[in-house]
N, CA, C and O atoms as a CHARMM CRD file, in Angstrom:
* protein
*
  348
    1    1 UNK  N     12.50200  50.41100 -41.96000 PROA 1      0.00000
    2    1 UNK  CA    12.12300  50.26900 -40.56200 PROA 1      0.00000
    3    1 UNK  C     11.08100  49.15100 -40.44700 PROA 1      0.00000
    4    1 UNK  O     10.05800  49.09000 -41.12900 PROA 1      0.00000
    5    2 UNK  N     11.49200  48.19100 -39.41500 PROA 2      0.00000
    6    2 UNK  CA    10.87300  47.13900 -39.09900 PROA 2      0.00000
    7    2 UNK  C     10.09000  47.35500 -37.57100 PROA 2      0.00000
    8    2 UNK  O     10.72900  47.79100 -36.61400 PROA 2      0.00000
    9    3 UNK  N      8.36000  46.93200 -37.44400 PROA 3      0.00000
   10    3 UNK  CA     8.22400  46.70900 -35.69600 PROA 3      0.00000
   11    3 UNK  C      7.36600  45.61800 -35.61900 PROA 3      0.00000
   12    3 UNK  O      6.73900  45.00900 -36.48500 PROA 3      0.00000
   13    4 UNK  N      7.48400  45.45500 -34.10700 PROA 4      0.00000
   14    4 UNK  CA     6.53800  44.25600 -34.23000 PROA 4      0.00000
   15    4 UNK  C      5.95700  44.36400 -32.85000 PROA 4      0.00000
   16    4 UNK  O      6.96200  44.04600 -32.21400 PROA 4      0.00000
   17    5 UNK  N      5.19800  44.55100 -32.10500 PROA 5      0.00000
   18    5 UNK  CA     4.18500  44.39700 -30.53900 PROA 5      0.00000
   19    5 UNK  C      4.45600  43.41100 -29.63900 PROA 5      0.00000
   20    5 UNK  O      3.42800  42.75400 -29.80300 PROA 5      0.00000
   21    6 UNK  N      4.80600  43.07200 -29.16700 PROA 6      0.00000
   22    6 UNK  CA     4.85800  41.70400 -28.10300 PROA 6      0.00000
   23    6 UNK  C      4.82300  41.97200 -26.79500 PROA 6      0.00000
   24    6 UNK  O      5.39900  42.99600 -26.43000 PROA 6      0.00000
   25    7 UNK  N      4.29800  41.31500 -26.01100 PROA 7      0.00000
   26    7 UNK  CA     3.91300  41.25200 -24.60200 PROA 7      0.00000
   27    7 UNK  C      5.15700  40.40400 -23.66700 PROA 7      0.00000
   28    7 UNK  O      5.48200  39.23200 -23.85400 PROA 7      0.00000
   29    8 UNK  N      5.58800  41.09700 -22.89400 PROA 8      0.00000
   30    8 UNK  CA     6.79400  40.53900 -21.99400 PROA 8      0.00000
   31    8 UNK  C      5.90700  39.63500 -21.23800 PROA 8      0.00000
   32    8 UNK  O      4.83900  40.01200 -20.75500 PROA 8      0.00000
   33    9 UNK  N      6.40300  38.34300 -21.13800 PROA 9      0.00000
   34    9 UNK  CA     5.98500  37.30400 -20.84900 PROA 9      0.00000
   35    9 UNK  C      6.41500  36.95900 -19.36200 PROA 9      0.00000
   36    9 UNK  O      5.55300  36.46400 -18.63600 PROA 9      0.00000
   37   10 UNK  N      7.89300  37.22100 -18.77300 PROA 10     0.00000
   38   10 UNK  CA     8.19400  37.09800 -17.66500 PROA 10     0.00000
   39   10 UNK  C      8.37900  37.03900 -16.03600 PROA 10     0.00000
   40   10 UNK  O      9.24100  37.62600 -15.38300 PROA 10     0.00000
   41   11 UNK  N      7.81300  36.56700 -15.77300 PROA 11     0.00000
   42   11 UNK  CA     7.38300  36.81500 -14.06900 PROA 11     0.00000
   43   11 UNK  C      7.96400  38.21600 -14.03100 PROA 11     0.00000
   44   11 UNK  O      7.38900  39.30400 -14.03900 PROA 11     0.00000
   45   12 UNK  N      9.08600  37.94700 -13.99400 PROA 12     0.00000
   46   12 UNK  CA     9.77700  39.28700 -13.22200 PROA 12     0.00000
   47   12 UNK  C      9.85600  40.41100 -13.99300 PROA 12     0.00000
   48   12 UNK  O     10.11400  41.49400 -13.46800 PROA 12     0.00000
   49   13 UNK  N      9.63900  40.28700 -15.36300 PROA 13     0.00000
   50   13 UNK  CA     9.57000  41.41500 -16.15800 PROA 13     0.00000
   51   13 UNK  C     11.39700  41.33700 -16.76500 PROA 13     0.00000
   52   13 UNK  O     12.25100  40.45100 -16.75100 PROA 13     0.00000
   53   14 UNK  N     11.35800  42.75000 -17.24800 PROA 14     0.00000
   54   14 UNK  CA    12.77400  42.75900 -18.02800 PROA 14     0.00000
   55   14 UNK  C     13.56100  42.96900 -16.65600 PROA 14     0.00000
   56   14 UNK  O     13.33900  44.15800 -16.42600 PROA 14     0.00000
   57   15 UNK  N     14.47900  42.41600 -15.45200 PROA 15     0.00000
   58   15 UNK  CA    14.87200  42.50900 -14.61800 PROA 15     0.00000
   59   15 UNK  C     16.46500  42.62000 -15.09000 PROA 15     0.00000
   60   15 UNK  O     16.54800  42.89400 -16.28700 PROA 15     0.00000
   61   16 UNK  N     17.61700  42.48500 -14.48800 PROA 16     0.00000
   62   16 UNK  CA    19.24800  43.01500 -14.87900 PROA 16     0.00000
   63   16 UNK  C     19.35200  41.16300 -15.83500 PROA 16     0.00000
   64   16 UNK  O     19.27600  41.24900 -17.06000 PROA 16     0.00000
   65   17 UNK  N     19.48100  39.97100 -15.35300 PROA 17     0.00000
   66   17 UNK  CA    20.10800  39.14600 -16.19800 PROA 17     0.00000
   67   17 UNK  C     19.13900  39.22700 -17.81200 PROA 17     0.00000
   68   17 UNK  O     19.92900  39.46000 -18.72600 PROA 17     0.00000
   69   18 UNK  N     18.00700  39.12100 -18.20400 PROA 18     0.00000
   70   18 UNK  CA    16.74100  39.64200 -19.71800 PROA 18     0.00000
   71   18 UNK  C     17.84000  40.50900 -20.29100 PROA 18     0.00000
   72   18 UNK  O     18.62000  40.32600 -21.22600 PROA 18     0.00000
   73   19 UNK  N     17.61000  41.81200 -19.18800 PROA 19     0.00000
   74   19 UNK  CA    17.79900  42.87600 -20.31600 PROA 19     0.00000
   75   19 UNK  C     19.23400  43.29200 -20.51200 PROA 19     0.00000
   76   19 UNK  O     19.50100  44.23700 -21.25400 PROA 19     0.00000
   77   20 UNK  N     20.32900  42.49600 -19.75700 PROA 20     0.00000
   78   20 UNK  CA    22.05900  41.99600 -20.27900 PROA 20     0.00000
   79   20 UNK  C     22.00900  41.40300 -21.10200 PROA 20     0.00000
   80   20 UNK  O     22.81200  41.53700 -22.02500 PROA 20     0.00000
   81   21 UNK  N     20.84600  40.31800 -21.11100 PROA 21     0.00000
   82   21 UNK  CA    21.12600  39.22300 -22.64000 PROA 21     0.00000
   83   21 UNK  C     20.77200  39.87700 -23.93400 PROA 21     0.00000
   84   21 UNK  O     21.18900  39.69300 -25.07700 PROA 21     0.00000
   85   22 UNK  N     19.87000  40.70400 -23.42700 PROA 22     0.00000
   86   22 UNK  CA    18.81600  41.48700 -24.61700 PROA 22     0.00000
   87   22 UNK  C     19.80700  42.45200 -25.28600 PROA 22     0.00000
   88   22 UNK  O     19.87700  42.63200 -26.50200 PROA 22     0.00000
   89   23 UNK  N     20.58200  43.06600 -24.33400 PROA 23     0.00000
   90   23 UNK  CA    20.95100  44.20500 -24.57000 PROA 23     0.00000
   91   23 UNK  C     22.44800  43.77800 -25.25500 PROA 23     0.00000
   92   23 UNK  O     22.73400  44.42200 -26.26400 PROA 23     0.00000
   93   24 UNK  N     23.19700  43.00300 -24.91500 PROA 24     0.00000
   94   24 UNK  CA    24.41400  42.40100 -25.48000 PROA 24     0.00000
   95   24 UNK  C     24.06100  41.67900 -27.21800 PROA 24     0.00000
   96   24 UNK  O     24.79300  41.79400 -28.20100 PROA 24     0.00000
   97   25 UNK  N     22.82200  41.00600 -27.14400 PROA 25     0.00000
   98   25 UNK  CA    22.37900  39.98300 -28.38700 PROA 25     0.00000
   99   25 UNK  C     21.99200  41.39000 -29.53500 PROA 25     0.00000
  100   25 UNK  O     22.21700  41.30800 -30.74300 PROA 25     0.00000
  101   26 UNK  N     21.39900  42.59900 -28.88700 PROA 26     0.00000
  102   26 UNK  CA    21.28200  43.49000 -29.62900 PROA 26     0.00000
  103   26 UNK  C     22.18300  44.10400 -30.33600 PROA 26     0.00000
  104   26 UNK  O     22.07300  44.23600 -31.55600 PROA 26     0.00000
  105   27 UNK  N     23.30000  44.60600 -29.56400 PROA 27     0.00000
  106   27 UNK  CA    24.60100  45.25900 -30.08100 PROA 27     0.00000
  107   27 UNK  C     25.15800  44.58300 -30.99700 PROA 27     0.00000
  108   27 UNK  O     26.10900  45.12300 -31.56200 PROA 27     0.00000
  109   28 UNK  N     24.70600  43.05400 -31.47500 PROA 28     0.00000
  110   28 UNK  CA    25.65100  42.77500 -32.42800 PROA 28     0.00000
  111   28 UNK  C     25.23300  43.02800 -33.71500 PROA 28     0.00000
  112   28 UNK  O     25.94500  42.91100 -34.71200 PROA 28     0.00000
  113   29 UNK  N     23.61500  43.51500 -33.68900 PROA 29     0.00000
  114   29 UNK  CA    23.18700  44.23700 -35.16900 PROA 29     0.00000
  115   29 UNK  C     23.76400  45.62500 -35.25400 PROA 29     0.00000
  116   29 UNK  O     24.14700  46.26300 -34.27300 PROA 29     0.00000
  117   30 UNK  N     23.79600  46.02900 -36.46300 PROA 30     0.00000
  118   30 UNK  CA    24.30100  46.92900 -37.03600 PROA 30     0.00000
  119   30 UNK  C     22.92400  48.36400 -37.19300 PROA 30     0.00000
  120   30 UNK  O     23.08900  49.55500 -37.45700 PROA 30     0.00000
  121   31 UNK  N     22.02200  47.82000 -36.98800 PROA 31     0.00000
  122   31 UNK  CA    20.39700  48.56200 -37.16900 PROA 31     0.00000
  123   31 UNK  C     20.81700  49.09400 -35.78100 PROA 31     0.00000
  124   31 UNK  O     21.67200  48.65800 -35.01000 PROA 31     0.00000
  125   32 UNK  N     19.78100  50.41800 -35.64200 PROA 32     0.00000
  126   32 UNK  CA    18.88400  50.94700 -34.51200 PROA 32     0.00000
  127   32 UNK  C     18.06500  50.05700 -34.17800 PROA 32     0.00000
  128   32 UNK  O     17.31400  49.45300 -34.94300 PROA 32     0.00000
  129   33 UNK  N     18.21300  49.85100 -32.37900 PROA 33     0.00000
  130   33 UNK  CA    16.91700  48.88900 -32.02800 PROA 33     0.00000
  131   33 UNK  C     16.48800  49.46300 -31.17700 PROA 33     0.00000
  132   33 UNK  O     17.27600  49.87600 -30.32700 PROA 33     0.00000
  133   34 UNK  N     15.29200  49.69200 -31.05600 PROA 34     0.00000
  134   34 UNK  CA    14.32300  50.68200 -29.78500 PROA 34     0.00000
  135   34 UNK  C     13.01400  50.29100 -29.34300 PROA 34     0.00000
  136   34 UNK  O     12.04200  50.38300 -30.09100 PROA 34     0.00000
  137   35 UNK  N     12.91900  49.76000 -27.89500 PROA 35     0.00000
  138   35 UNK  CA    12.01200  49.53400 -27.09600 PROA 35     0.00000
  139   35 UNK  C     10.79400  50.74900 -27.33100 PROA 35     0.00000
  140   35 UNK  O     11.21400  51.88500 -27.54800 PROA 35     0.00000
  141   36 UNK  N      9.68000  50.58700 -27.30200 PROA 36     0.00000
  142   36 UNK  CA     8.45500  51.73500 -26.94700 PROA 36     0.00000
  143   36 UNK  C      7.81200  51.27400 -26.45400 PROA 36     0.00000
  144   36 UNK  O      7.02200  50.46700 -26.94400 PROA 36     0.00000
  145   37 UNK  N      7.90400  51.72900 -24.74700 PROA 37     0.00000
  146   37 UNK  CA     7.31300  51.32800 -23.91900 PROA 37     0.00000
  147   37 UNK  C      6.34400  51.97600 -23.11700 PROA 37     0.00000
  148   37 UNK  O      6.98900  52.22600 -22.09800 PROA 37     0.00000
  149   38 UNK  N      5.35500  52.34300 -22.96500 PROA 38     0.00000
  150   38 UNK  CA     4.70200  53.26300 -21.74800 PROA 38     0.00000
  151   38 UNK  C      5.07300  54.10200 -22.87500 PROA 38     0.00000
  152   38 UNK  O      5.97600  54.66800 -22.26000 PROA 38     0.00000
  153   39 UNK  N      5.12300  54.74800 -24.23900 PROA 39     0.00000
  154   39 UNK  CA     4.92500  56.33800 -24.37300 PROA 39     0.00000
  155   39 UNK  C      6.72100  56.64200 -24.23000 PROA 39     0.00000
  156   39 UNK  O      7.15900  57.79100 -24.17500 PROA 39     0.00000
  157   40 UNK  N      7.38000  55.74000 -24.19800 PROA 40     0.00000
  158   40 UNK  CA     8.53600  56.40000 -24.08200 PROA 40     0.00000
  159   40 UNK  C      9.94100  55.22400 -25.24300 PROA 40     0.00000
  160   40 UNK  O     10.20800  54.02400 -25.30800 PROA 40     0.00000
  161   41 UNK  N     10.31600  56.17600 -25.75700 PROA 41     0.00000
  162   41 UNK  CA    11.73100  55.27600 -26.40100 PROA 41     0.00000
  163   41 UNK  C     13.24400  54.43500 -25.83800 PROA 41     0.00000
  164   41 UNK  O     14.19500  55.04800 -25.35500 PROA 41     0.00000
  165   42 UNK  N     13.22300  53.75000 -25.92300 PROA 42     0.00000
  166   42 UNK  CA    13.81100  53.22500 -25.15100 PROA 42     0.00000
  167   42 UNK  C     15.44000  52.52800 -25.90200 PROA 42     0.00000
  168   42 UNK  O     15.38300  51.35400 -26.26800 PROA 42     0.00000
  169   43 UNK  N     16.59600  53.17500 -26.06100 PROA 43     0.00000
  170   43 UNK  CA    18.10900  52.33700 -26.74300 PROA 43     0.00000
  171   43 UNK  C     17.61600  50.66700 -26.37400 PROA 43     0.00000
  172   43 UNK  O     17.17100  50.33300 -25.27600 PROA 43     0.00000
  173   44 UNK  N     17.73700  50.07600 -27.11800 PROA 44     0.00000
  174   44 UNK  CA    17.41600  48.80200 -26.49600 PROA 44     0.00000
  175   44 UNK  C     19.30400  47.75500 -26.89200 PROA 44     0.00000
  176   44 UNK  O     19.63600  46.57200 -26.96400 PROA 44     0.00000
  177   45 UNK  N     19.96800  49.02600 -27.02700 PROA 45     0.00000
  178   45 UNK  CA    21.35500  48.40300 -27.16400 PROA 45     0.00000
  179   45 UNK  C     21.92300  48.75700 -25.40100 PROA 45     0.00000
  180   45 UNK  O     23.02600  48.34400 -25.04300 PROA 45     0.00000
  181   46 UNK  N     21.22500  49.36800 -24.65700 PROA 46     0.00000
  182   46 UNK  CA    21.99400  49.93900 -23.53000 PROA 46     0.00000
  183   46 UNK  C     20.72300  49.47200 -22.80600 PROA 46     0.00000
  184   46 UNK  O     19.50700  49.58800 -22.96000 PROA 46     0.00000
  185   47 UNK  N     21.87300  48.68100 -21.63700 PROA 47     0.00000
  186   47 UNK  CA    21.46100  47.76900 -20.50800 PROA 47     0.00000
  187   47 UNK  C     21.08900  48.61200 -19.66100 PROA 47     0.00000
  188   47 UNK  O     19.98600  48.23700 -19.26500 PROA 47     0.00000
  189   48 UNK  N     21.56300  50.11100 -18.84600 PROA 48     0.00000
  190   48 UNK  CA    20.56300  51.10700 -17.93700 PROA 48     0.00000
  191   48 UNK  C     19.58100  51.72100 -18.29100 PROA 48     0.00000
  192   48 UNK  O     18.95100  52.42600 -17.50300 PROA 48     0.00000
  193   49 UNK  N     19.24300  51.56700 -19.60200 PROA 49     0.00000
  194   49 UNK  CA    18.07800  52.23300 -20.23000 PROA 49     0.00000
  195   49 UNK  C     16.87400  51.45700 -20.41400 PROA 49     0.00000
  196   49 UNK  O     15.71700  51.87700 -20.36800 PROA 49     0.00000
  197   50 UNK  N     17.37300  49.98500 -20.68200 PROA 50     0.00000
  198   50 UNK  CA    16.05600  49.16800 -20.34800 PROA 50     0.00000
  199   50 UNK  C     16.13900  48.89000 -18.94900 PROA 50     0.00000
  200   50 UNK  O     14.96400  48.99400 -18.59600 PROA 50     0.00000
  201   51 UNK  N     16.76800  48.62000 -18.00100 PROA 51     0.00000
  202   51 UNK  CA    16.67400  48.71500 -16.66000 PROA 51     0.00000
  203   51 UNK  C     15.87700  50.28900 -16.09500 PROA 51     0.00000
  204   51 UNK  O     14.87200  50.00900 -15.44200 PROA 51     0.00000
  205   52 UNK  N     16.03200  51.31300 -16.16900 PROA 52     0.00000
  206   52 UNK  CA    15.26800  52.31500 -16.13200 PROA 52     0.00000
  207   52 UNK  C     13.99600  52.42900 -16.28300 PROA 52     0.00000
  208   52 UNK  O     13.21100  53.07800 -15.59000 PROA 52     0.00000
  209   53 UNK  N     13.71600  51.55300 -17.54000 PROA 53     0.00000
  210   53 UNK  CA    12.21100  51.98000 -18.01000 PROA 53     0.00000
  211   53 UNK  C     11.03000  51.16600 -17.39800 PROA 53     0.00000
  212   53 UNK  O      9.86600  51.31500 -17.76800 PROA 53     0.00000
  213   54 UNK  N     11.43000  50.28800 -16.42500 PROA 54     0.00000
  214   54 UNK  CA    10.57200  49.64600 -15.54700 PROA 54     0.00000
  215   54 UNK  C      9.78500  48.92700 -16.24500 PROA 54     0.00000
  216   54 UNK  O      8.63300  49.36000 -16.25500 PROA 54     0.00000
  217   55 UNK  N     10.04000  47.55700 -17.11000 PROA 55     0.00000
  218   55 UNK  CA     9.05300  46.81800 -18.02600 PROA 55     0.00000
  219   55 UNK  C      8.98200  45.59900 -16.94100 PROA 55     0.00000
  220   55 UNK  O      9.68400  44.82200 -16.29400 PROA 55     0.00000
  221   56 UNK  N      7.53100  46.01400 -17.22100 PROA 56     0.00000
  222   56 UNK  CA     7.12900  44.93700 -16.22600 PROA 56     0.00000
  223   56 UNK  C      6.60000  43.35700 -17.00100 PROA 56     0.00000
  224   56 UNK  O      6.63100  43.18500 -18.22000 PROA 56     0.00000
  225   57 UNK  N      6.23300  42.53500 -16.21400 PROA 57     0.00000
  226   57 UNK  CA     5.82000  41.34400 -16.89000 PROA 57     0.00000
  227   57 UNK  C      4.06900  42.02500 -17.25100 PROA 57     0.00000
  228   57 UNK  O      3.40000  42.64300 -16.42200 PROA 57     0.00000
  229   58 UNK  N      3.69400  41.74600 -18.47600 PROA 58     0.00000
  230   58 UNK  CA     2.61700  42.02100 -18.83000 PROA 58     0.00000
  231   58 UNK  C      2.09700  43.09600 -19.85500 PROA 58     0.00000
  232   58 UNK  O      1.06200  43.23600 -20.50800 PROA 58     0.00000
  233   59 UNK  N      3.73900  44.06800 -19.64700 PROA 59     0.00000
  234   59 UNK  CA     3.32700  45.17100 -20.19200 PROA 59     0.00000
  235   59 UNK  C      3.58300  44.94100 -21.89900 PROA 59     0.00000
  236   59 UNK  O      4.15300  43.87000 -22.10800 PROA 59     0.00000
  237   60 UNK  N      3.29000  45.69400 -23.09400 PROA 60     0.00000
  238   60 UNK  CA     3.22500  45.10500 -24.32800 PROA 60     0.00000
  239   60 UNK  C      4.37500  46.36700 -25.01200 PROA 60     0.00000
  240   60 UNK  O      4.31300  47.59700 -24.99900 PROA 60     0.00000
  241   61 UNK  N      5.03300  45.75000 -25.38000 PROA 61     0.00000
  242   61 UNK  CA     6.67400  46.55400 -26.32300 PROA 61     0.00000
  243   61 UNK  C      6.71700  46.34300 -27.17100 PROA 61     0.00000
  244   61 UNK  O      6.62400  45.20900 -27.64100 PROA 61     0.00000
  245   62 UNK  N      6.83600  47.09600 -27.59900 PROA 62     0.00000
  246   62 UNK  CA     6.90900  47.91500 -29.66600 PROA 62     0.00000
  247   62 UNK  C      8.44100  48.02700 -29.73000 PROA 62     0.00000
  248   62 UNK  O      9.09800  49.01800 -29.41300 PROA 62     0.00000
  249   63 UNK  N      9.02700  46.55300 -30.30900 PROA 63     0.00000
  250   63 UNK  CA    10.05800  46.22400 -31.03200 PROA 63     0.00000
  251   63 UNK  C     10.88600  47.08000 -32.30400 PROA 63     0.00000
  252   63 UNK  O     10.54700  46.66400 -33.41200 PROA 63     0.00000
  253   64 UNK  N     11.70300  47.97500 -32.33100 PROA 64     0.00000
  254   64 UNK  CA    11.93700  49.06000 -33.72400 PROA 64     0.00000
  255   64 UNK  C     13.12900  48.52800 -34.03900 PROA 64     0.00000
  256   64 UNK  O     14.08700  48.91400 -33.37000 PROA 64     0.00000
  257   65 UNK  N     13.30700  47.75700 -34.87100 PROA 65     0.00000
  258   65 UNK  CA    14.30300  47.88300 -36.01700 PROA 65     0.00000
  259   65 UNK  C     14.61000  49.34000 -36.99100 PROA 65     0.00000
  260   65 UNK  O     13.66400  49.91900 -37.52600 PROA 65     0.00000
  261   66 UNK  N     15.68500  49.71100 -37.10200 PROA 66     0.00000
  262   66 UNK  CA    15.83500  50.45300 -38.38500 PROA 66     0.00000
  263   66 UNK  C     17.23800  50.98300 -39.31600 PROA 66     0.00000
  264   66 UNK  O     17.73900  52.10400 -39.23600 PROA 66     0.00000
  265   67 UNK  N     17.54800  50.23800 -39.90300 PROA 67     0.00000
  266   67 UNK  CA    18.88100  49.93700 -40.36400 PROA 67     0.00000
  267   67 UNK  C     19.49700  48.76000 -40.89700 PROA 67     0.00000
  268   67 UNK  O     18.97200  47.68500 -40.60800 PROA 67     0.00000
  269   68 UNK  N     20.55400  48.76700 -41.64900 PROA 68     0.00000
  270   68 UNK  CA    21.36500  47.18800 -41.94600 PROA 68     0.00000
  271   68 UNK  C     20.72900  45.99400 -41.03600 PROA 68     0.00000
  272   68 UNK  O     20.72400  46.08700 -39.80900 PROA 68     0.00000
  273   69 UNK  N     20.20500  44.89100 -41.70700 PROA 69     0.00000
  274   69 UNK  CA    19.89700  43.89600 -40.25900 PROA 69     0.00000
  275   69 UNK  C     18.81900  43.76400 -39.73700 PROA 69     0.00000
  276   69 UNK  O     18.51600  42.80600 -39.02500 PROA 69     0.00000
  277   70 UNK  N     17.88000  44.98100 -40.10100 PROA 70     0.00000
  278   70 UNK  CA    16.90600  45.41000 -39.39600 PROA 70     0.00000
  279   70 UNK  C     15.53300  43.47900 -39.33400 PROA 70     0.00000
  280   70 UNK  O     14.63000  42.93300 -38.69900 PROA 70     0.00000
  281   71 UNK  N     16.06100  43.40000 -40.03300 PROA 71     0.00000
  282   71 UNK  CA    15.04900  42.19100 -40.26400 PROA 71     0.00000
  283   71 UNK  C     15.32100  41.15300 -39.20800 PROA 71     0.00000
  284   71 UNK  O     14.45200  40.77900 -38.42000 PROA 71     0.00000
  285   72 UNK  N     16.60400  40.68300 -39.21900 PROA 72     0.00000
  286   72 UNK  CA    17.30900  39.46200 -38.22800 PROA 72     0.00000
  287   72 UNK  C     17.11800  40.13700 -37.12500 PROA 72     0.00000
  288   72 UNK  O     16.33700  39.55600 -36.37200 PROA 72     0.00000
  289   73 UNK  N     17.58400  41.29100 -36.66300 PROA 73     0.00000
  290   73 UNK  CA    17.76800  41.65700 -35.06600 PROA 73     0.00000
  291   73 UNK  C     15.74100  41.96900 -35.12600 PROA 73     0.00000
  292   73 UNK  O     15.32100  41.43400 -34.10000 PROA 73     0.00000
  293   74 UNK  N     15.18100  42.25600 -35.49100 PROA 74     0.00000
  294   74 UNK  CA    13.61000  42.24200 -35.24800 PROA 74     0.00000
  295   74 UNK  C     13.00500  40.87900 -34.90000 PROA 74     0.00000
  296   74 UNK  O     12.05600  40.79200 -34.12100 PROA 74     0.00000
  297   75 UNK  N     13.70800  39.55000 -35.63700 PROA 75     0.00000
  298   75 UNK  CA    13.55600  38.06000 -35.59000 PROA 75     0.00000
  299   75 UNK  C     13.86900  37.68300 -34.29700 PROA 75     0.00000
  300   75 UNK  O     13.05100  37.13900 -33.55500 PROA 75     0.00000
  301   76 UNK  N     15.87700  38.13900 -33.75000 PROA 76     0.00000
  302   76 UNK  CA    15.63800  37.83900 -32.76100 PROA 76     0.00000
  303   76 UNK  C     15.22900  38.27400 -31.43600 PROA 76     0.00000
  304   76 UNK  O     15.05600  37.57400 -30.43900 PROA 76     0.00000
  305   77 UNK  N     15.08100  39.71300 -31.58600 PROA 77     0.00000
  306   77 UNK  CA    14.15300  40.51000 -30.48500 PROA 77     0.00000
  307   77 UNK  C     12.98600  39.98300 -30.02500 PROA 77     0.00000
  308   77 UNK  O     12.93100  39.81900 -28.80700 PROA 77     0.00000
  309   78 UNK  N     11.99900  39.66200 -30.70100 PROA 78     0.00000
  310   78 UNK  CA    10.70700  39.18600 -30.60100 PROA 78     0.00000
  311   78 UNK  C     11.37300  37.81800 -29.95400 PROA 78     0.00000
  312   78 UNK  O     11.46100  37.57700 -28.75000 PROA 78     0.00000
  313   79 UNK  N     11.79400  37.02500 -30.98200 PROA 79     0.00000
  314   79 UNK  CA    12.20000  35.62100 -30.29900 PROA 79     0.00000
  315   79 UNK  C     12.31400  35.43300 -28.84000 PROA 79     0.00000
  316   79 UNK  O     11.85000  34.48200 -28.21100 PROA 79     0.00000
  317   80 UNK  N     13.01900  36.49200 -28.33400 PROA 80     0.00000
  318   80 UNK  CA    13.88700  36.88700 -26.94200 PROA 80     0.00000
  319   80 UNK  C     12.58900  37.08100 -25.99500 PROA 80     0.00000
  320   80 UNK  O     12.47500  36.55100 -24.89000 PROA 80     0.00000
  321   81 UNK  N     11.82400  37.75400 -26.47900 PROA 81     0.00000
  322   81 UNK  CA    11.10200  38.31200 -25.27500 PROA 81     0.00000
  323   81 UNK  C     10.06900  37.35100 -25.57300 PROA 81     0.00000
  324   81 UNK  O      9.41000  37.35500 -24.53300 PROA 81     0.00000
  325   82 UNK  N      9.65400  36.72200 -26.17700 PROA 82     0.00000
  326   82 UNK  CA     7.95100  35.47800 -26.58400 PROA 82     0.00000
  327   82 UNK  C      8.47800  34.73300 -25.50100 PROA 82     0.00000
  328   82 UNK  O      7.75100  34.65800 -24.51100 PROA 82     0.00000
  329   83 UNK  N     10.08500  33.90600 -25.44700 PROA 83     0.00000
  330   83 UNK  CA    10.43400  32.92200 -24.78400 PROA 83     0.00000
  331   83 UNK  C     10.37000  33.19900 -23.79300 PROA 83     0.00000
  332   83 UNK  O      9.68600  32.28300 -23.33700 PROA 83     0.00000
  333   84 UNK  N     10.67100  34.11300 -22.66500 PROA 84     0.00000
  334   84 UNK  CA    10.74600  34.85700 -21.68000 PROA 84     0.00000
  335   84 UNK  C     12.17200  34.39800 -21.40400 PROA 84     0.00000
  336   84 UNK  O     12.28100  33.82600 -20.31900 PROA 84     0.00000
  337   85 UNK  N     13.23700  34.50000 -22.08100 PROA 85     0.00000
  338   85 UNK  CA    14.17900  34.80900 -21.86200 PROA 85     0.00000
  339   85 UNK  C     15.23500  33.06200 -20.98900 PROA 85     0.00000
  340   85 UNK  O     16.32300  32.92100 -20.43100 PROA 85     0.00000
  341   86 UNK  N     13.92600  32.00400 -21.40700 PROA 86     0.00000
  342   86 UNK  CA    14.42900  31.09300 -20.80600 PROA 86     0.00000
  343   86 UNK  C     14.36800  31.11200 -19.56500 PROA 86     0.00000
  344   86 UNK  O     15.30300  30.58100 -18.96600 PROA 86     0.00000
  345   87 UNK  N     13.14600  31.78400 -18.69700 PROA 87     0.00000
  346   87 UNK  CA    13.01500  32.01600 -17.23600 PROA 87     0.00000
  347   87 UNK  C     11.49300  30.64200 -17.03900 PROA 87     0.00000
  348   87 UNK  O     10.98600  30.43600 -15.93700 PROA 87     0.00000
């Protein structure tokens, strides 16, 4: 098991186009990947579940790898959200 802290950088926060890219770029690892956000776990392979959890711009997410991969999909998770998603 891999994590790493990062602060959502994005005006708008994780809004529907972020957390489609997030959530599609995720599914192609083979690891568990899970948002911890606010005290709560979050599938970070399923697009209504990070839409649900209301991440706002500012707030700071605990990245979980854990499984096959766990290293690359942790690389590009972080990557994803530092950039703000290209917004």
């Amino acid at each position: 098991m891999v994590s790493k802290k990062v602060t959502i950088v994005n005006a708008q926060g994780f809004h529907m186009r972020p957390a489609n890219v997030f959530a599609a770029a995720m599914m192609k690892h083979p690891c568990d990947v899970t948002l911890r956000v606010n005290g709560k776990d979050v599938n970070a392979k399923s697009l209504m579940n990070i839409i649900a959890a209301c991440i706002k711009c500012g707030n700071e997410v605990e990245v979980i790898c854990n499984g096959a991969d766990e290293d690359a999909a942790l690389a590009e998770a972080v990557e994803m959200i530092e950039s703000g998603f290209g917004e």
